[in-house]
N, C-alpha and C positions, 0 to 999 in steps of 0.2 A: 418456405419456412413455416414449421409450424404454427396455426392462429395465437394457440394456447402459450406458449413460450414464448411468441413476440407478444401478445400482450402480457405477459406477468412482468418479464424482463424489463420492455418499455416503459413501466408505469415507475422504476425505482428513481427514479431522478426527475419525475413528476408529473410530466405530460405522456399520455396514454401511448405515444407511439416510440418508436426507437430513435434515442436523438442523438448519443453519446457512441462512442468504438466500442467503449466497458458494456451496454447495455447490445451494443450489436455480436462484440464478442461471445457474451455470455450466453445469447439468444445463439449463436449461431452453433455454441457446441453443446447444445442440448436438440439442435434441430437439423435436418440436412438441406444444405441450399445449393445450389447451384454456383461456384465459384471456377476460377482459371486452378490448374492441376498445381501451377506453382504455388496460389496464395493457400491452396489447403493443405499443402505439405507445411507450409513457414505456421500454421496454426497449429495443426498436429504435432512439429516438433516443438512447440513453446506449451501446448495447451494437449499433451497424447491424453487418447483416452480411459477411463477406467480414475482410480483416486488418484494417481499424480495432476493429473491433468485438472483436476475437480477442485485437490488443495491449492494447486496455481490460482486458479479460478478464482477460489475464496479467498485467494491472502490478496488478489487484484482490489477486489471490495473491501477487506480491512484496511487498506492502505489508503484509498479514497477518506474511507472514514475518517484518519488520520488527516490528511490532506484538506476534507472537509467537512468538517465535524457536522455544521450546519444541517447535512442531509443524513446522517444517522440514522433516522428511521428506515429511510428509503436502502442505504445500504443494507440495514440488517435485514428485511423482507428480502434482496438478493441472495445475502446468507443462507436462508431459512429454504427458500427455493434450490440452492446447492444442495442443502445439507440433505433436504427431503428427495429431489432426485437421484442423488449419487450415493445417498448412505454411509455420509460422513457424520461425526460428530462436531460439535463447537469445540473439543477439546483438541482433538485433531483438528482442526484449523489451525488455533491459536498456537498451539506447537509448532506447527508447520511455519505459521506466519513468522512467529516469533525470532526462530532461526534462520530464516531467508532475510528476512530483513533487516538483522543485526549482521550478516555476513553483508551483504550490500552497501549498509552505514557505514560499516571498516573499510570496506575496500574504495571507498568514498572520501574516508576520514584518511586514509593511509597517503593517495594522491596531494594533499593538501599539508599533511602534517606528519607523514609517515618517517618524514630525515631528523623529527625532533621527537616520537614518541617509539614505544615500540608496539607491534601490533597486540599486547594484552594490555598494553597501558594505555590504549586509544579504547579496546572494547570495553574495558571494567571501570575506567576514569571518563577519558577526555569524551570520549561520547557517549556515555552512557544516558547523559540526560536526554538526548536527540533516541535514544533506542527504547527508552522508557515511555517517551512520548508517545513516538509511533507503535510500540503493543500496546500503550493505554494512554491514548489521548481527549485526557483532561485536561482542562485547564489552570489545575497545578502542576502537572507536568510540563504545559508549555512555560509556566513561570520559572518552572526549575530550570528549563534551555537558558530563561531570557537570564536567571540570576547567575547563572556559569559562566554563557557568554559576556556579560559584561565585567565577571569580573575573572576571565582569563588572560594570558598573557597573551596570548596569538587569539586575541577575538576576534578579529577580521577573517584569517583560515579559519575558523570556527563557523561563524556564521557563512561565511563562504561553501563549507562544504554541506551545512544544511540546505543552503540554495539548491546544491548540486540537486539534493532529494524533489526538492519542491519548494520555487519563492514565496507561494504565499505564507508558507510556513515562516518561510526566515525572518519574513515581513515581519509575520506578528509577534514573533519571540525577539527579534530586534528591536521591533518599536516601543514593547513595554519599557517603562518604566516605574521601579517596582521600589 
């Protein structure tokens, strides 16, 4: 693997070396390593190369952000390292992101709540607070999760399918009290 790539990569989540999949993933399709002929097929089709591969990539570390806002800086230096190796923009990301990730929270939100809503009244209503979060996760956005979910009628599939996304989230938009 390249020095230079494991160490930029490595250092996004803190400590100088590769600790995390996201920071081994990220190092490993900017670099070529040595892997078994199956696990570099299963990356190539999640992760092909050239901009699809690249906005994967990126929308992997905006959703961390989301997930953990705490290390935001570290994600955004992953950002910056995409954007300036593969010649993307932050626009095209966020595009990218934006729509991957609302398709995802639907088909998520649909599982859950899909027999009582219909799928534009789950993307433009019932989740929307959950899809606003994760393209822009502030912390009034997570308050807007916590004030819908407590005061929807199927809170529990609510907050349930934001689990599906990631508990720590649900935690904390559950635990508020606002």
């Amino acid at each position: 693997m390249d020095s230079r790539v494991r160490t930029s990569f490595g250092a996004i989540e803190g400590k100088a070396n590769i600790d995390s999949a996201e920071e081994f993933i990220s190092a490993a399709y900017y670099s070529s390593i040595q892997i078994s002929t199956r696990a570099q097929s299963a990356i190539k089709k999640e992760l092909p190369q050239g901009k699809e591969g690249a906005l994967r990539l990126a929308s992997m570390w905006l959703r961390k952000r989301a997930e953990h806002p705490e290390n935001r800086s570290g994600y955004m230096s992953a950002l910056n390292i995409i954007m300036n190796r593969s010649r993307i923009s932050m626009n095209e990301i966020t595009d990218y992101y934006a729509a991957s990730i609302e398709k995802e929270i639907v088909a998520k939100g649909k599982r859950r709540l899909g027999d009582r809503y219909s799928e534009r009244e789950l993307k433009n209503t019932v989740l929307r607070p959950i899809i606003n979060y994760y393209v822009n996760p502030t912390d009034e956005n997570l308050k807007n999760i916590s004030r819908f979910g407590h005061n929807f009628r199927y809170e529990m599939d609510f907050y349930l399918t934001l689990g599906d996304l990631n508990q720590n989230v649900r935690i904390k938009a559950e635990g508020m009290r606002l």
